[in-house]
C-alpha angles and dihedrals in degrees: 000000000000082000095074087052093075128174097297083044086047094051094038088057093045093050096047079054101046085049098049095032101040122216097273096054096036089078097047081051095054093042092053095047093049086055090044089052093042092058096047095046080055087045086055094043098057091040096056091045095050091049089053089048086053094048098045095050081055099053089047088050091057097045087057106055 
């Protein structure tokens, strides 16, 4: 998907941004989406590891009886 964009793809979208935006409100953007992703990455990341957990108590079940 984002590999056909390619670098002229990437300027023109950061132009259009930086238009829009301006260069006082890009940074705030970039700042806000790092957070959002952040917080999705750490999401991910607890729900993995509570699926696993889960898994894992019923394999263990399992084994015992």
């Amino acid at each position: 998907m984002l590999s056909n964009i390619g670098v002229p793809g990437l300027i023109l979208i950061l132009v259009l941004a930086l238009i829009i935006f301006g260069p006082k409100k890009l940074p705030e953007i970039g700042r806000a989406f790092g957070q959002t992703l952040r917080e999705f990455k750490k999401s991910t990341r607890e729900l993995t590891s509570d699926v696993m957990e889960e898994f894992e108590d019923d394999k263990n079940k399992k084994t015992v009886k």
